[in-house]
Each structure stands twice: as C-alpha cells, then as structure tokens.
FIKEDREN-810947 format. One line per 10 residues: their letters; for each residue x, y, z of C-alpha. Coordinates in steps of 0.05 Angstrom, whole numbers, plus 5000, padded with zeros to 4 digits. Example, Ala and Ser with C-alpha at 12.3 -4.5 7.8 and 13.67 -1.06 7.14 Angstrom:
as> 5246/4910/5156; 5273/4979/5143
This chain:
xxxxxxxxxx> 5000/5000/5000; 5056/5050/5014; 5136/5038/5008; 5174/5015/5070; 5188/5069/5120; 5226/5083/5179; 5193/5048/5242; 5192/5107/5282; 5137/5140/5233; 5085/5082/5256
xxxxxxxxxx> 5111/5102/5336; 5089/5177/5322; 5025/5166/5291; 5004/5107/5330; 4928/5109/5358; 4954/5121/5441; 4904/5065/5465; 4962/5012/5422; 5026/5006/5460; 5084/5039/5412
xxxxxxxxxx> 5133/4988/5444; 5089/4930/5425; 5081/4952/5347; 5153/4967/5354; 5165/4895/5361; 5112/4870/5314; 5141/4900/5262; 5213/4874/5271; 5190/4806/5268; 5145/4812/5213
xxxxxxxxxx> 5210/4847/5175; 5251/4780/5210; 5204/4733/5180; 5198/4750/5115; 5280/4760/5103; 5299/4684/5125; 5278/4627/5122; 5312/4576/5169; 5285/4526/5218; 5297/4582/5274
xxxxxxxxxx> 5259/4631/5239; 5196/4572/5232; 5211/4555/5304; 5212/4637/5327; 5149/4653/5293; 5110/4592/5328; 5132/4607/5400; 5102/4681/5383; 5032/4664/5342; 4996/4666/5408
xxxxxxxxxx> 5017/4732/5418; 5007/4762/5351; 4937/4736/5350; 4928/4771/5418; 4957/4842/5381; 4921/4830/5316; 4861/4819/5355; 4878/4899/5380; 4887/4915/5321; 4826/4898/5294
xxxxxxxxxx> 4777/4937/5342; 4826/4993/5327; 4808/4991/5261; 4735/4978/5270; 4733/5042/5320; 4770/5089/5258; 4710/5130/5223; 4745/5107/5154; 4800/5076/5119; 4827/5142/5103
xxxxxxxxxx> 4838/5151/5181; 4865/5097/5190; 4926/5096/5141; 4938/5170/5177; 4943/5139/5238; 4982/5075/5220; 5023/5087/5158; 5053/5033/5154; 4996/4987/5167; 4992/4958/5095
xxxxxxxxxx> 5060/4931/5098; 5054/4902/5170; 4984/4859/5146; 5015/4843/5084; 5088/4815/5105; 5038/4767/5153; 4993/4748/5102; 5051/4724/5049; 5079/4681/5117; 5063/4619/5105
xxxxxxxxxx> 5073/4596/5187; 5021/4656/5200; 4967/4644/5150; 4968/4573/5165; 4939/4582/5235; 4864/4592/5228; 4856/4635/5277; 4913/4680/5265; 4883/4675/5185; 4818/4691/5201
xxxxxxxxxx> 4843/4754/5247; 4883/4781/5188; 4821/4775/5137; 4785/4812/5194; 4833/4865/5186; 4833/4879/5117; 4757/4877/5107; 4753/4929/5163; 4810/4970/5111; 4754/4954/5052
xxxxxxxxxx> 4723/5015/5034; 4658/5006/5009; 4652/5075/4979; 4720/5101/4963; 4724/5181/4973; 4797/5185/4950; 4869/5156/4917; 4892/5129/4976; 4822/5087/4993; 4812/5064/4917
xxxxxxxxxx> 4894/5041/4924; 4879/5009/4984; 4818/4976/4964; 4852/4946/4898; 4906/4921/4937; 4861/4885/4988; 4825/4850/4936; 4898/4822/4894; 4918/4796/4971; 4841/4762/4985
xxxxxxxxxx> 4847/4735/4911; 4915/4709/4920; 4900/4679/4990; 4834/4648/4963; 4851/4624/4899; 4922/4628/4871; 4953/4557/4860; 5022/4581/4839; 5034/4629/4898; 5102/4601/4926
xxxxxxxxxx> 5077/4612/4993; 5017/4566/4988; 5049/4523/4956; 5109/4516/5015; 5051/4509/5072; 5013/4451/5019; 5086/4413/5025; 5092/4426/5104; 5019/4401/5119; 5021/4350/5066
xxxxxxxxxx> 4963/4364/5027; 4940/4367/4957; 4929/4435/4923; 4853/4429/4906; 4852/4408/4983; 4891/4475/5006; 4852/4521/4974; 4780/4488/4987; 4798/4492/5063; 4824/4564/5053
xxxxxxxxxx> 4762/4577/5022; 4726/4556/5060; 4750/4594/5123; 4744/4664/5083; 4675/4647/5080; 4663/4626/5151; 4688/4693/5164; 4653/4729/5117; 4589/4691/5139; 4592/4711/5210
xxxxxxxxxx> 4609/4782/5198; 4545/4785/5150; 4499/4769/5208; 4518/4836/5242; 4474/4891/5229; 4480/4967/5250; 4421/4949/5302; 4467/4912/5334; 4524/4963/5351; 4531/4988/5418
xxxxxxxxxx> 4566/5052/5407; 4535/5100/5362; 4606/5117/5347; 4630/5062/5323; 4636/5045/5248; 4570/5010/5218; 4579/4945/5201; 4544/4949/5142; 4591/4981/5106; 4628/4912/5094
xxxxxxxxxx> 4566/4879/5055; 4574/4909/4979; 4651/4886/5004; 4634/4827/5009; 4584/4813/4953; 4637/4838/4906; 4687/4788/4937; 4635/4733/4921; 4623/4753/4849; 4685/4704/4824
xxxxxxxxxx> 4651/4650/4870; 4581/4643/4856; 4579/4570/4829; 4629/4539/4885; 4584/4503/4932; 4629/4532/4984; 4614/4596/4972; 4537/4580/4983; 4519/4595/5051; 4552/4661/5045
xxxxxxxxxx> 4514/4680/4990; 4444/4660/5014; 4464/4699/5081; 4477/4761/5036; 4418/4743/5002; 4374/4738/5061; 4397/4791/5103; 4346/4841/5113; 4360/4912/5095; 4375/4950/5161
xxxxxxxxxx> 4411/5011/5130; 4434/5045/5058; 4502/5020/5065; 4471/4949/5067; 4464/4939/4986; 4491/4885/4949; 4531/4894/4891; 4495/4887/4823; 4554/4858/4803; 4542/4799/4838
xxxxxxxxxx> 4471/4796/4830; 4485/4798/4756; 4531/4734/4772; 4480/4704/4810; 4430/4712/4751; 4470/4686/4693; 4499/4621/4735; 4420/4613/4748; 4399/4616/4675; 4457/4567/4656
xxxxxxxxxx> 4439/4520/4716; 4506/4533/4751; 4486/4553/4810; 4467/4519/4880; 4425/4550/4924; 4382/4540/4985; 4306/4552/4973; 4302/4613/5009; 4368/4645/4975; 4335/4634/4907
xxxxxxxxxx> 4270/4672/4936; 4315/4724/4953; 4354/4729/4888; 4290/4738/4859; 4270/4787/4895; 4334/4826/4885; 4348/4820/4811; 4298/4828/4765; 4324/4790/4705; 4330/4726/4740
xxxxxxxxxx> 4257/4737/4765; 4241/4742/4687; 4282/4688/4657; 4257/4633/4714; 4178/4659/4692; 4193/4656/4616; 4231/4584/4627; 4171/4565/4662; 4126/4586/4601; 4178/4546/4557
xxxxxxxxxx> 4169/4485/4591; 4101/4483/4627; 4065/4503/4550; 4083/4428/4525; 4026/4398/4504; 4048/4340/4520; 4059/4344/4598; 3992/4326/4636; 3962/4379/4676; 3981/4329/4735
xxxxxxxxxx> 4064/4340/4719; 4045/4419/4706; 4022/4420/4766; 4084/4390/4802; 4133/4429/4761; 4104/4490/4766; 4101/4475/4851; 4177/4454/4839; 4199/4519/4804; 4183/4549/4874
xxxxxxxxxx> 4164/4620/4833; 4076/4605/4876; 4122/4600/4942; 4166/4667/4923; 4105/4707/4900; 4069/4693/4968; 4122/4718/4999; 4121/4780/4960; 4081/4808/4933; 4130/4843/4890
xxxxxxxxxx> 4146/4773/4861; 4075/4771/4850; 4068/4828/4805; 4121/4818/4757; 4104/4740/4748; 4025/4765/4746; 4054/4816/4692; 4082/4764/4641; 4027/4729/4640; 3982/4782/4624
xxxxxxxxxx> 4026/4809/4573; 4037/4720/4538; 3949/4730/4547; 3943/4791/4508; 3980/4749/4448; 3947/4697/4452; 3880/4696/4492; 3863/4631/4455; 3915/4595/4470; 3894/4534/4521
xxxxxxxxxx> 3968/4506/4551; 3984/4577/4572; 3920/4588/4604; 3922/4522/4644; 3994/4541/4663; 3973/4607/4688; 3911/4575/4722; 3959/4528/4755; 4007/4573/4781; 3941/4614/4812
xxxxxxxxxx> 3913/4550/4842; 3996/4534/4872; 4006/4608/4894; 3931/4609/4932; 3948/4551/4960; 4026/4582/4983; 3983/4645/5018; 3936/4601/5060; 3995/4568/5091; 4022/4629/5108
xxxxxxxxxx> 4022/4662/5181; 3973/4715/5191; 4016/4757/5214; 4058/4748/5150; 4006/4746/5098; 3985/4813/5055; 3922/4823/5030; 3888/4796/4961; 3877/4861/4943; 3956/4883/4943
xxxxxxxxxx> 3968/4827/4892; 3915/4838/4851; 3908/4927/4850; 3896/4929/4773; 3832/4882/4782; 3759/4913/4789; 3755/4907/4867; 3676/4885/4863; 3699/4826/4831; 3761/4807/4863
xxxxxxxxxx> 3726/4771/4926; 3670/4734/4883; 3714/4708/4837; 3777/4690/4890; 3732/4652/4936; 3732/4576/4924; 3663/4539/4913; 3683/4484/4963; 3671/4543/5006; 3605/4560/4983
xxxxxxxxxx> 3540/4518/4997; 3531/4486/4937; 3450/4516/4936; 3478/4584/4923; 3536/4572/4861; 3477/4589/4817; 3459/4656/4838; 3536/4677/4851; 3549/4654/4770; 3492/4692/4765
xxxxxxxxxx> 3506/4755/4798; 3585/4753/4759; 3556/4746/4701; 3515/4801/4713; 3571/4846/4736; 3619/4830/4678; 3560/4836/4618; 3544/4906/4652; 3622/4925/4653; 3632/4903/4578
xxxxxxxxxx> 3566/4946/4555; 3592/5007/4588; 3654/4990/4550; 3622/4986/4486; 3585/5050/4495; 3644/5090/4510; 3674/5060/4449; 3612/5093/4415; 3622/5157/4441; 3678/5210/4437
xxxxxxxxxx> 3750/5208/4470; 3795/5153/4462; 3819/5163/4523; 3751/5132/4561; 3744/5081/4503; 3820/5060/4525; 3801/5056/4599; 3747/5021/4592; 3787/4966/4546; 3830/4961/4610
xxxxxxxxxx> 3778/4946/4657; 3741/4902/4608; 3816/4856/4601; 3832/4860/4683; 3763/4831/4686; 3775/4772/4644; 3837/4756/4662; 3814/4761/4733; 3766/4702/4710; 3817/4664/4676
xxxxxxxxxx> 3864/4664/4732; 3798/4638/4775; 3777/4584/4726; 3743/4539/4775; 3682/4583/4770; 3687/4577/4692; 3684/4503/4705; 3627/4502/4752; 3586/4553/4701; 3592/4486/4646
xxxxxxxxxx> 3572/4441/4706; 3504/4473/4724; 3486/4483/4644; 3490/4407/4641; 3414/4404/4682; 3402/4480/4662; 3330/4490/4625; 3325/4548/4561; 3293/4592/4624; 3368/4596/4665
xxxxxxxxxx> 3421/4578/4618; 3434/4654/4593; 3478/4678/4637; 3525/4619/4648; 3521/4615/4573; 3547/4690/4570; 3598/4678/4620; 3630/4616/4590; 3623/4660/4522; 3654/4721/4551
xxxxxxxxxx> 3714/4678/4573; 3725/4653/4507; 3715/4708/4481; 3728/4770/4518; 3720/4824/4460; 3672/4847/4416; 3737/4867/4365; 3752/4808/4325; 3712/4762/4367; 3639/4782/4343
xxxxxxxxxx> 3620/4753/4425; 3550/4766/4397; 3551/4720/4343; 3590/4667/4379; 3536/4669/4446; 3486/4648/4387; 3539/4589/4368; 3546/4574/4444; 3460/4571/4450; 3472/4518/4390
xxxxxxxxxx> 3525/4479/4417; 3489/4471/4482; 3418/4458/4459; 3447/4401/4408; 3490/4377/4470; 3428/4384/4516; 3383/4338/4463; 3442/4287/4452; 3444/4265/4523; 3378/4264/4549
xxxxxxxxxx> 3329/4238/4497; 3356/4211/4439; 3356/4131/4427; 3412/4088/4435; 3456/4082/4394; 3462/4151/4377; 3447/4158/4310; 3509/4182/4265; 3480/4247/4234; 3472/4274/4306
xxxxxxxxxx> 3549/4257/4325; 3571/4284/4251; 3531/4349/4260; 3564/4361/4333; 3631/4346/4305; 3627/4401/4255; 3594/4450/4317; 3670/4432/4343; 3707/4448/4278; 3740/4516/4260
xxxxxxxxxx> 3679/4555/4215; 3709/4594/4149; 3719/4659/4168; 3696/4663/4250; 3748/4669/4307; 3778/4602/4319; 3773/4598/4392; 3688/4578/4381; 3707/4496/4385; 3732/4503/4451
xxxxxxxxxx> 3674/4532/4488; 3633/4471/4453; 3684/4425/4473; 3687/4460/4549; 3608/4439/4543; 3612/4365/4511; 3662/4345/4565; 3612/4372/4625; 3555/4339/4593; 3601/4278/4594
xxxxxxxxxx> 3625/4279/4666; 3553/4308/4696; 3505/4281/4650; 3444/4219/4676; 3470/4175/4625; 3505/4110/4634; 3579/4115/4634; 3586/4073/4558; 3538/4117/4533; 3571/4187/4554
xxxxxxxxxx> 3643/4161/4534; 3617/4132/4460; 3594/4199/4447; 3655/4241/4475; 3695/4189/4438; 3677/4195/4377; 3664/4269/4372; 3728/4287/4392; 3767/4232/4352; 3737/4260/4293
xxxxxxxxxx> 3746/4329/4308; 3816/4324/4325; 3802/4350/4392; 3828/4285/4436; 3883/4323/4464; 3847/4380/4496; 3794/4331/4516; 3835/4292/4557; 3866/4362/4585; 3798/4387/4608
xxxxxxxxxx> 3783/4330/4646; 3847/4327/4677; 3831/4398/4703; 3768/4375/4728; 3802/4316/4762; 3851/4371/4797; 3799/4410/4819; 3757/4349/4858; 3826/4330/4883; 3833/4393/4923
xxxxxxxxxx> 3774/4383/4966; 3723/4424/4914; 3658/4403/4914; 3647/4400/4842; 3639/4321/4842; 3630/4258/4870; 3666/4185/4878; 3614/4171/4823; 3640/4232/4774; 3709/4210/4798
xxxxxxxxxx> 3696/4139/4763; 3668/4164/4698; 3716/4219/4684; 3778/4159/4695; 3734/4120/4650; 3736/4175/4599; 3812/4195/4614; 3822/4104/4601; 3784/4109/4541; 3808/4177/4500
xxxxxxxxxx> 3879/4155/4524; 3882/4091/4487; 3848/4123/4425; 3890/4182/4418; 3953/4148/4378; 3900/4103/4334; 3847/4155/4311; 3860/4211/4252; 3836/4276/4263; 3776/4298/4226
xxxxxxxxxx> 3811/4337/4161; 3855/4270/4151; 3786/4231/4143; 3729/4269/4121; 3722/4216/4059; 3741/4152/4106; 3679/4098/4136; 3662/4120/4210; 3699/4074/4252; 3654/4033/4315
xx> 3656/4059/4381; 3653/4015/4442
C-alpha cells in the first residue's frame, strides 16, 4: 500500500490506546520473518503466534473504531506493509485463527465507497491479497505450507476457502442494530465488500451459505446493498443452471434481481406450454419451480410474474396450455398464501390492484367454500357484473374520446383475466348448464362465452353466444332423449359444431368442447353411453388432446377438496381419461378423414 518506511513514523502516529513498544516489536518480526527462512525463523514465529493473535486481535477493534480507511492509514502508515508481510507468511496464514484475524483486518481497511486515491489504492490492493489467499495455485507461499501440511492443492485452497467464507458469513449476520456505540463504524459498510468478493465464486458450493446469508439479510441501513455485480453473477449462473442455492436464497435472488425473476417465469412458460405434459406433471413442476412459494412471499414477486402472463394472454387469449399454466400457478400460489402466518400474509387486494375490486372477492373465493345451493345465483350475479362492465365498454367506444374508450378496454381485460386466473368458476358455470332448462342457461352461457371470448373486436361475442345457445341445445338433446345408439347424423353434425367455421374466430370449438366434456362427466347417462359419444366426437374432430386436458383439470379441481363432484364423477371421468387415452395414437383427426367409413365405438 505504501513503500517501506522508517519504524519510528508508525511510533508517532500510532492510535495512544496501542502500546508503541508492542508495534515496535511487531514489526521487527514481521521484517525477520519474511528475510529468512531457516528452521529458527519457523521455530521463532510459532513460539510468538499466540501473541500476535492477541495484538492483531487489537488491532482489529482499532480499526473497527477508525471513522474510515482514510483515518486509518493517517494513523498507521505503515499498516499495509505490517498485514501484508503476515499474510505472504506461510507459518502465519496457516493458523486459522491468526488467518481469520488478518482477513478481519483487511475487510475492516475495505472501503465500500472510496472518497479518494489512497482508499481506491487500498481497496485494489486488498482485493489482489484476498484473491491470492483464496485462489492462487502458483503462489510460492501456498504452495510451501501445501508441502509442510502434506496436502494436495485442490485440498489447500477448498479449506482456505472455506475459512474466508466462515468469516465472511459471520460478519454478514451483524447489522448496524446491533452496535453498541453510536460511534462506532457500521457494520454494514462491509456487505457490497463482500458481495463483490463473492462475484468470482458464485457457482462453488462453498461459497453458498455466504451467499444465501447476503441474500437473506434484511435491509437495516443504505450502506447494506449488494453489489449488482454479483447479482448479475447470480443471475446468469442461474439461467445456465450453475448455480446451487438454498430455497430461500433463490426467493431472495428473485426478489433482488429482476432479470432472473424474468428468465425463471419465461423458462417456466417454455416448459410448462408442452402439450404434452399432463396437467398432473404441470402442476408439480410449476410447485417445483418454487416462483407460487416466492410470490406469496412477495408480493413484488407477484406482480412481475402476474405481469408476464398478462402480457403472453394479450397474444394469445386463445391459446389453452398457457392458460392452464397460468391457472395452475394461481391454484399453487393460493394455496402458498393460506399456509402462510397471519401475521405474515398481505392482502388479496395488494396482489391483485389492477383488478375491478367488486369482483376480486367473488371470483377468488373457492366453491368448496360455498353451499353448493347458492353457486347458481353467485354465476349469476358475475355474470351480471361483467356483461354490465363490457356494455359500458362498448358505449364509451361509441362515444367521443379515446381516452375513456382505452380505459374502459383496460377494465374490460383486468376483468377477464381476473376470471381466467379463477377458472374453477368457469368450470362450475359448464357444470350447472348440464341440468340448466332454456329459462336459466343465459347467463352461464354469456359467461362461459365472455371467457372465450372477451372482446367484441375480432371476436363478434354476439355472434358466437348464438353458436354457444347451438352447441348447448344440440348437446342438451344428445344426452337426454335421443335413442341408443346415437344415431350418426347427430354425432357428425356436433363434430362440425366443434370444427373451425370459414371465416369466425377460431377459439368457438373450445367453448363447445368445454360443454361436451361437462355433459360427459355430469350428465344421467350411463357411463358407455357418455364416453361413445365424447369418443367419437372428439376423435373426429381432432380434439382428443384438449379433451383429455379438460378433464384432467376437472380431476385437479375434485382433488383439492372442491365440491364440484362425486366418487361417482370421479369413476366416469377415469373411465373417459382410460378410454380417449388409448384412442389418441390410433384415431386421425377429422381433416385426415372426412372421405374415410366411420369407425365403431365401444
């Protein structure tokens, strides 16, 4: 740090609570050791280790009690050069506790905000002697103690390694609120110190406690920061699948670094879209990504995941896989906030401030929490409530002033994602239509219409709540009254109710196929009867994959304690999961076999 002066300058500036006799001596023996190297200079600097431990130790609360770094170096001069002869002394470093004194020393020289030459010197030089101590293989001196303690390089450094961080770890727990003296120096300042040591280290495993404790540690002060250095670190190594860290110190990168927030949501969109996971193994991997348990935690989390998804939804409101991923991460992160503390938990209405708040309550609460007598009139009531929000919508679209007409689009979108995100009441809308009469089947028909369909604009909802009165009253005559066997013009004109129609939005087939799978499950008819006519529709349609993902979200919802069926609708939607399973590699899809014989059913 500075060139080698006469001792005396360290006696005149010395701090008066340090004896001047006893740095005096230090100092010749530190100049001793490092000019020989003879069996009586290894034996001479054993018989004194307890002793310099017992001065470093005194030297280290001086430090600590120094306002800065710049202090400091007035004071002691020649300070640099007495920590740095010991730290190239092989007989000293190998001690742990005399090692672990001298680290202590230098991270209290670490300025975290350098306000001059002399600090920005003293900070570079720091770093070379931590870097060299840490991780150097060639250093001579490292290499002499690996041949006196008879150990293997990779061996040497772990252990050294893994000291500095056992160090590091225990000064990280140490807050300002835990100082005793106002005047002493806060021991916060060492943190962005210490996350920049750690940038070099972020995929060692050793280096992993240390990092979740920066990662963790709440923010007490402004001098508590972490470097976004290392938080960049921490985010690439995560994207590439280097890194290893505890649960909690991934919540916490998360939480502090925004792109790896991002890149684990759009990952999860990579992977949880394939159509060919079952909702089942969505469910379980989107659990396993742990982003349900982060965004319970915060609600910041929240926000941004809640963000990408409405953003993927505005692309592509029609697309099915990413609205069952997004209604499984709901059902995962609802399930995260119940198991919360009280005491811990933030309201619903924090996560969701962009939704209409009438709404928010109705369409959160469960129906397993409902008596089942009243599902009618709540579906009722929503529907209600959204119809009246999208008519206000279209008559300030009427009007003047884009502004209103954009405002109202907002609330109109917030309102149906809102709905999307709480698809169980979606699902128990196509329930009740199964034993609906002409007299009550409007409004669940506009809400299952509305959530197909959310906009007027290139959706023509009007036209398509005609299709969905179609689709239902041919589903409604196919499984009550009709003879067995069904007769094949029936099936053939439902199958083309289920097809894309020339020039109409292509979501339509999936309301109708939302229907013919609850007239399937719910319906009075015997099981072979329901499953030859949901077989063979959606065979020929091409529609067996979404089929069999429908009723596995049915399945999921009964499996969390909903009351939406019974062991007996339990049975018949495995029967129809058995039977469109074994079909789905055998049967063509409609457009492959519109000129082909009608295959049997069983």
């Amino acid at each position: 740090m500075s060139e080698l002066q006469p001792v005396s300058q360290l006696q005149q500036t010395a701090e008066p609570s340090l004896d001047v006799r006893e740095i005096q001596f230090w100092l010749d023996k530190a100049v001793a050791w490092g000019q020989a190297d003879s069996p009586d200079t290894q034996k001479d600097t054993c018989l004194h280790l307890n002793r310099l431990r017992d001065f470093l130790q005194q030297l280290l609360a001086h430090i600590n009690n120094m306002s800065s770094t710049t202090e400091t170096m007035k004071r002691l001069p020649l300070l640099g050069q007495f920590l740095g002869r010991l730290c190239w002394n092989r007989y000293v470093t190998a001690a742990e506790s005399s090692r672990g004194l001298l680290l202590q020393c230098l991270w209290g020289l670490y300025s975290e905000d350098p306000s001059n030459a002399v600090e920005r010197k003293a900070n570079q030089w720091i770093r070379k002697v931590l870097c060299q101590l840490a991780t150097e293989e060639d250093d001579a001196a490292a290499q002499a103690v690996m041949k006196c303690m008879g150990v293997s390089a990779k061996e040497y450094h772990v252990k050294v390694l893994r000291k500095m961080v056992a160090l590091l770890h225990e000064k990280v727990g140490k807050s300002c609120s835990s100082l005793s003296n106002i005047n002493q120096r806060c021991s916060c300042d060492s943190i962005l110190a210490t996350s920049e040591a750690c940038v070099p280290l972020v995929t060692c495993p050793e280096a992993s406690p240390l990092i979740g404790a920066l990662l963790q540690r709440p923010v007490t002060c402004v001098s508590g920061v972490l470097s976004e250095d290392l938080l960049d670190a921490l985010g690439s190594a995560y994207s590439s699948q280097g890194l290893s860290l505890e649960e909690q110190a991934l919540i916490s990168l998360w939480y502090h670094n925004l792109s790896s927030l991002e890149e684990a949501v759009l990952c999860l969109l990579e992977s949880g879209t394939n159509t060919e996971s079952t909702l089942q193994k969505l469910e379980q991997q989107v659990a396993q990504s742990l982003l349900p348990k982060a965004s319970a935690q915060h609600c910041s989390i929240f926000l941004v995941v809640n963000d990408i998804f409405r953003s993927v939804l505005k692309q592509a409101e029609g697309n099915n896989p990413v609205k069952f991923l997004i209604q499984t991460f709901t059902r995962c992160f609802l399930k995260e906030v119940a198991l919360l503390q009280p005491q811990t938990r933030v309201s619903l209405k924090a996560f969701f401030p962009q939704s209409p708040p009438s709404l928010l309550a109705p369409l959160l609460i469960v129906p397993s929490e409902m008596p089942q007598g009243a599902w009618r009139n709540h579906l009722n009531w929503l529907s209600g409530s959204l119809r009246r929000l999208t008519e206000e919508e279209e008559e300030e679209e009427e009007g003047d002033g884009d502004s209103r007409s954009t405002r109202g689009h907002r609330r109109v979108f917030e309102a149906w994602f809102l709905l999307v995100l709480c698809h169980h009441w979606v699902q128990v809308a196509a329930q009740l239509l199964v034993t609906s009469g002409p007299e009550d089947s409007g409004p669940l028909l506009w809400l299952l219409t509305f959530y197909h369909h959310p906009t007027n604009r290139g959706h023509r909802r009007a036209l398509q709540l005609v299709r969905a009165n179609e689709v239902w009253n041919h589903l409604h005559t196919l499984f009550s009254v009709l003879p067995r066997p069904v007769p094949f013009d029936r099936l053939q004109s439902l199958v083309t109710l289920l097809l894309p129609q020339p020039q109409q939005p292509s979501p339509a087939p999936l309301l109708g196929l939302d229907l013919l799978v609850s007239f399937a499950v719910f319906c009075q008819l015997p099981p072979s009867d329901s499953t030859e006519i949901l077989q063979t529709v959606v065979a020929q349609s091409g529609r067996l994959e979404e089929a069999a993902r429908v009723l596995s979200s049915l399945e999921l919802t009964r499996n969390e304690g909903s009351r939406l069926s019974s062991d007996r609708v339990h049975l018949r939607i495995e029967e129809l999961q058995t039977t469109i399973t074994r079909v789905h590699s055998n049967v063509k899809p409609w457009s492959e076999r519109a000129h082909s014989p009608t295959p049997k059913t069983g």
